[in-house]
C-alpha positions in Angstrom: 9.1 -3.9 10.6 12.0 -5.9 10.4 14.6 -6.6 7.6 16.4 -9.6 6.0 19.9 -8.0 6.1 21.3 -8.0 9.7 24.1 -5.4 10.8 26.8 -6.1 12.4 27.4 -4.4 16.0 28.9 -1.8 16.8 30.3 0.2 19.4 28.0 3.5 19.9 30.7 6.7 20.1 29.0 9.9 21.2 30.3 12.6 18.6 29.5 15.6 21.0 31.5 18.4 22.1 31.5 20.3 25.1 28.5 22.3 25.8 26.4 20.1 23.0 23.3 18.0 24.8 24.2 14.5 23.9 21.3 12.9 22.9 23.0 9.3 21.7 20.7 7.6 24.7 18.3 8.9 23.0 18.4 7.9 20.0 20.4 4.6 21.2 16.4 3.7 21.7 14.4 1.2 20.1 12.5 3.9 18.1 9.0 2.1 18.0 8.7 1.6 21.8 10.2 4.9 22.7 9.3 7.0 20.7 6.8 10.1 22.5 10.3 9.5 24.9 12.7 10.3 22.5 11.0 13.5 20.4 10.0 15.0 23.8 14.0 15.3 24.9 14.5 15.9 21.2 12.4 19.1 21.6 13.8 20.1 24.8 17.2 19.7 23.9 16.6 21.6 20.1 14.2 24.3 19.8 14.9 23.8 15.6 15.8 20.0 15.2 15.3 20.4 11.2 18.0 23.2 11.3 20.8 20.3 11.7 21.0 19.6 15.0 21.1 15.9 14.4 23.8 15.9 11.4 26.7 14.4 13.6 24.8 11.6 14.8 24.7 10.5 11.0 28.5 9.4 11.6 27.3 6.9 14.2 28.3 3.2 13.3 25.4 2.1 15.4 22.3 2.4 12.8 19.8 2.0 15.0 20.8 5.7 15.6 21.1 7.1 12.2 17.5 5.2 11.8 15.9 7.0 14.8 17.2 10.2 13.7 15.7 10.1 10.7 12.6 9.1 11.7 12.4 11.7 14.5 13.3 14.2 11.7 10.3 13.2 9.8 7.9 12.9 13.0 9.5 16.6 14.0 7.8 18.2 10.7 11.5 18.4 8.6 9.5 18.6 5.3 13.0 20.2 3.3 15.4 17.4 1.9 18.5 19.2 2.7 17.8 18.4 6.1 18.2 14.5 5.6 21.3 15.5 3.6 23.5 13.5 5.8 21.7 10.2 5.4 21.3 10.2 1.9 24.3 8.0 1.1 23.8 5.9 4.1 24.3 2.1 3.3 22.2 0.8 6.1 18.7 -0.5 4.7 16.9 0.7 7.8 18.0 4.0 7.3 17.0 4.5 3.4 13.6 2.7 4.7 13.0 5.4 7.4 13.8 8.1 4.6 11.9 6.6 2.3 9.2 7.0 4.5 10.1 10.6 5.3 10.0 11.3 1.7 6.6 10.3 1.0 5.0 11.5 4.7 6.2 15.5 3.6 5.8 14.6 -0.5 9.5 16.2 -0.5 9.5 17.0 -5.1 13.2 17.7 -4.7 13.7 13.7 -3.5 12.7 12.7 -7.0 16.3 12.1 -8.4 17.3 10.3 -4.9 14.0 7.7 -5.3 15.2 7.4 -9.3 18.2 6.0 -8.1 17.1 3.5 -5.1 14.7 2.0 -8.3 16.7 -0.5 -8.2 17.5 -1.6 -4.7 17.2 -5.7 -4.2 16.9 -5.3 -0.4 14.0 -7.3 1.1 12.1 -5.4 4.0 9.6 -7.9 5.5 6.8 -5.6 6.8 4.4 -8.0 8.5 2.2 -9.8 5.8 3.5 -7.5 3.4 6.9 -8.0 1.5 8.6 -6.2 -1.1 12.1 -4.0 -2.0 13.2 -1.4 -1.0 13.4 -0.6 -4.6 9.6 -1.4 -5.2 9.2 1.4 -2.2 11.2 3.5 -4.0 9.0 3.3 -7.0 6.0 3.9 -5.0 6.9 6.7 -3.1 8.8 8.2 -6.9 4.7 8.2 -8.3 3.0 9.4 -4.5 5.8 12.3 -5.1 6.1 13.1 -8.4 2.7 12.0 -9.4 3.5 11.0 -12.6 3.9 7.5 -13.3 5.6 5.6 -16.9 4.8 2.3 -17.1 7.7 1.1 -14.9 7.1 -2.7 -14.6 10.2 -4.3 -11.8 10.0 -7.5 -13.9 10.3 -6.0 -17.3 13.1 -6.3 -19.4 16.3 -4.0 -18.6 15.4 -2.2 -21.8 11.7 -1.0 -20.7 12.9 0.1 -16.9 15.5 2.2 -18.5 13.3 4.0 -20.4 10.7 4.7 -17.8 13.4 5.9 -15.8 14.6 7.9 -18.7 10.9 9.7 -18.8 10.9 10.8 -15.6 14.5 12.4 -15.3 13.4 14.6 -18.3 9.5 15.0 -16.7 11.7 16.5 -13.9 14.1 18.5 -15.7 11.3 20.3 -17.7 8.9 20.4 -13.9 11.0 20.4 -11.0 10.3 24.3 -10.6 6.2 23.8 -10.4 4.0 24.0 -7.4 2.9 21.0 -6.2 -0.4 21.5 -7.1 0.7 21.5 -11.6 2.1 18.5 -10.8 -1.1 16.8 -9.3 -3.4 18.5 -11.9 -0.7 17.1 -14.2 -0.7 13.4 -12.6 -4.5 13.3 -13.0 -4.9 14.0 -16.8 -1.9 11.5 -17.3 -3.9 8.9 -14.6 -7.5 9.7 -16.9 -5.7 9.2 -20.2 -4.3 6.1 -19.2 -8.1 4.8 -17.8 -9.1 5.8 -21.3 -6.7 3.5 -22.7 -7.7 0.0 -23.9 -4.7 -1.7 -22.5 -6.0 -3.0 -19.4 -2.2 -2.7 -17.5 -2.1 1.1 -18.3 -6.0 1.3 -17.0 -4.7 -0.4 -13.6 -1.8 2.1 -13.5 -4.0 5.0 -14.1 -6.3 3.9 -10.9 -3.2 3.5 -9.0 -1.6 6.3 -9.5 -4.8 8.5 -8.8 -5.1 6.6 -5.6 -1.2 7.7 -4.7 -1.9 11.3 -5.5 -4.4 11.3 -2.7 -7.2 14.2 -1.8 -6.4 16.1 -5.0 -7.3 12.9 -7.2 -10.3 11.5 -4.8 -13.3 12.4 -6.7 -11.7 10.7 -10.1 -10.9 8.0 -8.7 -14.7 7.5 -6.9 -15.6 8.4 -10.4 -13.0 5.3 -12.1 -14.8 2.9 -9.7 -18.3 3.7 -9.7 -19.3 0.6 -11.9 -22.4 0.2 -13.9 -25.6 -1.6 -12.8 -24.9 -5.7 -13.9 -21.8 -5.0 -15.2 -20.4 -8.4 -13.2 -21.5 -11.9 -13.0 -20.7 -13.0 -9.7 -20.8 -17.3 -9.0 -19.9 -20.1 -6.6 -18.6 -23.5 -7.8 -17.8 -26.2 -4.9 -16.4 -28.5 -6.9 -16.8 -32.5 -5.7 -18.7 -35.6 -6.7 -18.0 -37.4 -3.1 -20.1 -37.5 -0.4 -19.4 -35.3 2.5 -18.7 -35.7 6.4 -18.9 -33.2 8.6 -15.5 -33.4 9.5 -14.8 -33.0 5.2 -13.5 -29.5 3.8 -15.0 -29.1 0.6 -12.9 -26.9 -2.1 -14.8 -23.9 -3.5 -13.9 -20.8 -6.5 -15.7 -17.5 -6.2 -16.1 -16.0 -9.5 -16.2 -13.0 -11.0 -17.0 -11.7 -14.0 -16.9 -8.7 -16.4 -20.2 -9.5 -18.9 -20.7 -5.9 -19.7 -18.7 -4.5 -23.0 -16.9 -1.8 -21.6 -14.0 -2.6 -18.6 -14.9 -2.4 -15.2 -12.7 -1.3 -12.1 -13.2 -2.5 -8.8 -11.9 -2.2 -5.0 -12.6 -5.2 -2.8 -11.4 -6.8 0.5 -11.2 -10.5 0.9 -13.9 -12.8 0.3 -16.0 -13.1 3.3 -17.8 -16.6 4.3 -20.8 -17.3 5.8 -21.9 -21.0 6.2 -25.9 -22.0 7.6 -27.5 -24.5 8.3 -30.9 -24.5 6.7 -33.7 -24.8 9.3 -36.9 -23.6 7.1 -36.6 -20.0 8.3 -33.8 -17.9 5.9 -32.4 -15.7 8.5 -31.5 -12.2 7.9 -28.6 -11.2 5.3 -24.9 -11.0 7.9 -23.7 -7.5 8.8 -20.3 -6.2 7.9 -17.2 -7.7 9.8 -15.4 -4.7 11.5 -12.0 -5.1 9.0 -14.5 -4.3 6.2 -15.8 -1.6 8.3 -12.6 -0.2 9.2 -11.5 -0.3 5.6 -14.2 1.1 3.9 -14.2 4.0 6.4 -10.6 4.6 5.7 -11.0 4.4 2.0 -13.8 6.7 2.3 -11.5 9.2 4.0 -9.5 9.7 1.4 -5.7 10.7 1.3 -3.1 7.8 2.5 -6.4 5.8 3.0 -6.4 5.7 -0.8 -2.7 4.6 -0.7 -3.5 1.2 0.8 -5.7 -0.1 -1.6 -3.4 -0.2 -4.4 -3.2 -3.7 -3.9 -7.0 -4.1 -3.9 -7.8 -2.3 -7.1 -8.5 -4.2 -10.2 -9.6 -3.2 -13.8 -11.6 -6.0 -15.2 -11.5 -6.5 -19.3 -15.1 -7.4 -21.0 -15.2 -11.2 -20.2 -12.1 -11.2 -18.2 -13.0 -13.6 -14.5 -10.9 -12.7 -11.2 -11.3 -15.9 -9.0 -10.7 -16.7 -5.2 -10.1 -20.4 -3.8 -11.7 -20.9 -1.1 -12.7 -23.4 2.0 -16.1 -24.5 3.2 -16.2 -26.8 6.3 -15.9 -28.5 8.2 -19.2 -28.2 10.2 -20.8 -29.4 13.7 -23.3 -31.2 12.2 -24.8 -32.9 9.4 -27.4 -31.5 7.8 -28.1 -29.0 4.4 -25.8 -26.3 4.5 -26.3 -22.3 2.7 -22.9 -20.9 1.8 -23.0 -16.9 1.1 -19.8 -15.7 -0.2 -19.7 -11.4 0.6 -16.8 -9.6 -1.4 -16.7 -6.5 0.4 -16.5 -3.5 -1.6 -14.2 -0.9 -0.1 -15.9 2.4 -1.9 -18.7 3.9 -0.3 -21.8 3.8 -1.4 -21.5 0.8 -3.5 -23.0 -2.3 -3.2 -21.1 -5.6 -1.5 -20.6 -8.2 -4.4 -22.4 -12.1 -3.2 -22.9 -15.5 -4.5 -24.6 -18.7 -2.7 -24.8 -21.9 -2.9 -25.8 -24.9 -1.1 -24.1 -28.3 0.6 -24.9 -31.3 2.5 -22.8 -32.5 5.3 -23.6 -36.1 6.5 -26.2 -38.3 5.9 
């Protein structure tokens, strides 16, 4: 994971005393490649890391230290905040990243007011495929945490962040002092009120925020998604009045559609294509590609599995249509084409969504 913002270098000064293991060429480390490296001399050289054996090396300049310790911290077990105390003002990116991440691996409560106030942090971390804030971060890691969430919307108006920010500094004040467990049992009513809610962006927040609350909020949210029997239309339109070569690419839209009365949620993959040529025999419906697999499987496991599909889930108003572009061609040879479109569903147990249609390549 990378990050737009570059530092600039500097000098790494080891802040040990005499008779103190100096673990700077440790840490100096690229944490990613050395890691198993780096916590096994960790453990040798502390036998309590979380008890603050690490705080000097939070005066580094070099943040590539600060970062790896607090990411060894985290991948130690430190689950108390107090023990990241040192990094908490840090003004290196990487290093509110890697405690961000601490944050939400040990669901630290007393982090809340820290996350309130990186809310609004511009930084851009570019994450592979994935892009966003570390603000937006923040914001998911406040609701995995707290699991509450108040209709915080990045792009609203100054007026409407403020007062989401606003509900959750008093949520805390009055909750801070609760088990974990009040707080999820707490986070699921609030997520089932909102699904019962006609306004489909609250309904979407609801599903989200049960699948951040994890294990404790699993069998609601199986519940949220288990759609009825023909609730959705599903359709293929390849859209084009001019002959095709089989060299051609021919623009299609997938379709779906909410014809039932009643909304409809729904976690999905990407659309899946499978083009045949039609030789007289239909040949046998195509098996599951192994990213479908993989995420089905981890969906169905529950926990941060549910995490990662907050991007996939979708609540669906009566008549409301999600549609995908798509591609079809070109092809090795002419002939009459059969184009099934699979969109995957990612909850056990339910069935794949599919639409076909058919094209002619060539004379």
């Amino acid at each position: 994971m990378t990050l737009q913002l570059l530092p600039a270098a500097a000098a790494a000064v080891s802040p040990v005393s005499a008779g103190t293991p100096d673990l700077l060429p440790l840490l100096s480390r690229d944490y990613a490649t050395g890691r198993e490296a780096i916590l096994d001399g960790l453990r040798a050289a502390l036998p309590d890391p979380c008890a603050g054996g690490l705080t000097i090396y939070a005066r580094q300049p070099d943040a590539r230290v600060r970062e790896s310790s607090v990411r060894a911290l985290s991948d130690l077990g430190c689950g108390h905040f107090e023990t990241y105390a040192p990094f908490q003002g840090d003004a290196s990116p990487w290093v509110a990243e890697a405690l961000l991440d601490a944050i939400e691996r040990h669901l630290i409560g007393d982090a809340v007011p820290f996350l309130l106030e990186r809310l609004s942090d511009p930084r851009t971390v570019l994450g592979g495929s994935d892009t966003y804030t570390l603000g937006e971060r923040a914001h998911r890691v406040l609701r995995t945490v707290s699991c509450q969430s108040f209709h915080l919307d990045p792009e609203g108006s100054a007026l409407s962040r403020s007062d989401a920010v606003a509900q959750w500094r008093a949520w805390y004040r009055s909750h801070q002092r609760e088990p974990r467990r009040a707080w999820e049992a707490a986070g699921i009513a609030l997520a089932l009120d909102y699904l019962g809610r006609g306004y489909p962006a609250h309904r979407l927040e609801g599903l989200r925020l049960l699948a951040l609350i994890g294990p404790p909020a699993r069998a609601a949210l199986v519940t949220a998604l288990r759609r009825p029997a023909g609730s959705l239309g599903v359709g293929i339109d390849c859209y084009s009045d001019e002959p095709l070569r089989v060299i051609d690419r021919r623009s299609c839209i997938l379709a779906v559609m909410n014809v039932s009365e009643r909304p409809v949620a729904l976690a999905s993959g990407e659309p899946r294509v499978v083009v045949e040529e039609v030789t007289g025999a239909r040949r046998p419906p195509p098996g599951r590609n192994e990213e479908t697999e993989a995420r089905r499987s981890a969906a169905a496991g529950g926990g941060a599995a549910d995490r990662e599909l907050l991007s996939l889930l979708t609540d669906l108003a009566p008549g409301e249509i999600l549609r995908w572009d798509l591609t079809i061609g070109p092809v090795e040879a002419a002939g009459h084409y059969r184009v099934r479109v699979i969109l995957p569903s990612l909850l056990e147990g339910e069935p794949d969504l599919s639409a076909e249609t058919a094209i002619q390549f060539g004379q």
